[in-house]
N, C-alpha and C positions, 0 to 999 in steps of 0.2 A: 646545260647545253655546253658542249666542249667550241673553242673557239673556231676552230678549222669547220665544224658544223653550222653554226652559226653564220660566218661568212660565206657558205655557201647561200643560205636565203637572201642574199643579196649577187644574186647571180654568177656566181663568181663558181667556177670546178671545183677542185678538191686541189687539184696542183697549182692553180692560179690565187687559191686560198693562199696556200702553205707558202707560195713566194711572196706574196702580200704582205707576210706575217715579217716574213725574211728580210723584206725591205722597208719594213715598218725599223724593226733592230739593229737595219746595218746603215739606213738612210741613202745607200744607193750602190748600185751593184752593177758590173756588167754580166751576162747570160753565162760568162762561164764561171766568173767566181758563185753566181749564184745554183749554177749544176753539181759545182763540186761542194757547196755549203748544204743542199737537200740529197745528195742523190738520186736526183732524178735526171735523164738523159738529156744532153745537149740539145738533142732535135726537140721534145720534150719541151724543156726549157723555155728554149726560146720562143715555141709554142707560145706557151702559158702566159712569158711574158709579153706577147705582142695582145693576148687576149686581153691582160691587164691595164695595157693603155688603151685599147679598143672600148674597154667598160668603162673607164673613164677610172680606174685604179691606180695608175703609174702615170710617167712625163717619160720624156727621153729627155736627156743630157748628151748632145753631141762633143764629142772633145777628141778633133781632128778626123783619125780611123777609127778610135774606138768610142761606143757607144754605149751610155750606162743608164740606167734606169730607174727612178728616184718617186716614193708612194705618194698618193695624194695624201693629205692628213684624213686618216680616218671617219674622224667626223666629216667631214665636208664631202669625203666618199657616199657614205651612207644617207646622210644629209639630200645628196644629189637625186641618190635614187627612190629614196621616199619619194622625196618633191616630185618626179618623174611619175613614179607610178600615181599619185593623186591628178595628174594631170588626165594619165591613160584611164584615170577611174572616172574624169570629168567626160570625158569623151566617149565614154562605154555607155553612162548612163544616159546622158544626151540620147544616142542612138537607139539604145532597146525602148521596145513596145513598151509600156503600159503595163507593169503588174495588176491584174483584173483583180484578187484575192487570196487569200491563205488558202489553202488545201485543208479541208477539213476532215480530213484525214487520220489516221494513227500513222505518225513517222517515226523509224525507230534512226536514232543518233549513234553512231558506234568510231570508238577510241575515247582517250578524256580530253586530247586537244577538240577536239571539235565539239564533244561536250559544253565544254567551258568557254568555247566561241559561241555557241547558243545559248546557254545562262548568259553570258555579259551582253549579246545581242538583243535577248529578250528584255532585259531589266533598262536598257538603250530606249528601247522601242512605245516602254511603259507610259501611261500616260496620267494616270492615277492612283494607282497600288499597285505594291508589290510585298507579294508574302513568301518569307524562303526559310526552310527547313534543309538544315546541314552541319557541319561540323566545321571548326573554326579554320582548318586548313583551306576546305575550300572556298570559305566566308572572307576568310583572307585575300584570297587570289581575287573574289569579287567586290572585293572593296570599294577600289575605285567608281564602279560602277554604283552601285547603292548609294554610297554618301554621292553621287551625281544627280540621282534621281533624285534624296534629299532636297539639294539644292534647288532641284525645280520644284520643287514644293509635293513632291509623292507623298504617299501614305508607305512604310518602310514595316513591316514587322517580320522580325527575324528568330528563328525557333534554334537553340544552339545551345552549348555546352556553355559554360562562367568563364571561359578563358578569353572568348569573344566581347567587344563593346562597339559600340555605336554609336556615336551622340544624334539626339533628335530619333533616335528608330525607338520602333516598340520592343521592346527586348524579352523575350522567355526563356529560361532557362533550364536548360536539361542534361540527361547522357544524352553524348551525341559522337559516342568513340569510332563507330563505322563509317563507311566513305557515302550512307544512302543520302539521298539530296532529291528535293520535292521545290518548287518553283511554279508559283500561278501571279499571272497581270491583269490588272483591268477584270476580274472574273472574266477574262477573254480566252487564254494560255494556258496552258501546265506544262511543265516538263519533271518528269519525275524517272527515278533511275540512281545508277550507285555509280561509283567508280573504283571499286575493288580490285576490278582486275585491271587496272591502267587501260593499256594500250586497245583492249579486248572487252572495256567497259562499254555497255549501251544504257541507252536511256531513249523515252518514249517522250516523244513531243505532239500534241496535239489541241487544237480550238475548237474539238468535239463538245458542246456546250454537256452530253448530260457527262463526261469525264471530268470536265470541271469542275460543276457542280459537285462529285464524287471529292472528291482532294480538296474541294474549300470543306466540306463538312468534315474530314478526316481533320485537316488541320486545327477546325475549332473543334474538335474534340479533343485534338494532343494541347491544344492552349487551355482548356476544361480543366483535363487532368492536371497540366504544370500546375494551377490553380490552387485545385484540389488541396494537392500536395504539399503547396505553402502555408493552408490554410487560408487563402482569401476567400 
């Protein structure tokens, strides 16, 4: 993620990024030295900068007529607005109904950001197993989240290629050169699907118990086979 992108997820434009950036490097600027260091226009500018102190990104510095503008320290920027939004998430959830149940349903997942917000929300939500079948890139990204579950004392078995480890998980080991990835909890879950095509990848999420059923027997059979293969 390039950084001008990046600080946009924190509320911030694209022009109020790029001055951010600016006054992150120069420690404090006035509106026109800062127009003529981006090229972007004066009215512009000072636009962006007043957005900047508005978001809680910049100070003003008065020194007589002229007025200059000096960043918050990054962290303490970002810092702010986490803390913030956990607050509007306390408040959100206070107020909504009552989730009655899961949709027992077939939902289809599509992109691999949101893919991979549902693997790490699912393995979150586990309460006593979790068995994942994947490649060590995406095993990687879920890391955190399994040695989590670990900790609370889950049941961890993970189907992967020798490049991946574990401590405390069950570990099987295979080819696992493709992006396919299979995911079931509590025999409650599955999510199964690829991520080949990045942005364009989908995957099937569903608590349809006979789908489950389907993908735990699949999975003990690809743990059979690793087996097999080792000779155990």
């Amino acid at each position: 993620m390039e950084l001008i992108e990046g600080l946009t997820n924190f509320n911030l434009t694209k022009q109020e990024a790029t001055l951010y950036v600016l006054l992150l490097k120069e420690g404090q600027l006035t509106g026109y030295e800062a127009a003529k260091q981006t090229g972007i226009s004066r009215s512009n500018t000072y636009t962006a900068l007043a957005g900047l102190v508005e978001k809680g990104a910049a100070y003003l510095l008065e020194e007589g007529k002229v007025t200059r503008y000096t960043p918050v320290p990054v962290e303490e920027f970002c810092n702010n607005k986490i803390e913030r939004l956990q607050n509007i998430k306390k408040e959100v959830l206070h107020q909504l109904p009552v989730w009655k149940s899961e949709v027992e349903g077939y939902i289809t997942i599509k992109g691999e950001r949101e893919i991979i917000n549902k693997l790490k929300n699912t393995i979150r939500q586990a309460r006593a197993r979790v068995y994942v079948s994947a490649n060590t890139r995406v095993l990687n990204i879920l890391r955190p989240e399994l040695e989590a579950a670990l900790a609370r004392g889950l049941k961890v078995v993970v189907i992967s290629d020798r490049n991946f480890t574990l401590t405390q998980a069950i570990c099987h080991y295979t080819e696992k050169q493709n992006e396919q990835l299979r995911l079931i909890t509590d025999s409650h879950t599955v999510l199964t699907g690829d991520l080949e095509d990045e942005e364009n990848s989908t995957c099937l999420y569903s608590c349809k118990r006979n789908l489950v059923d389907l993908f735990k027997e699949a999975l003990k059979n690809e743990i059979t086979l690793i087996d097999l293969q080792r000779g155990v």
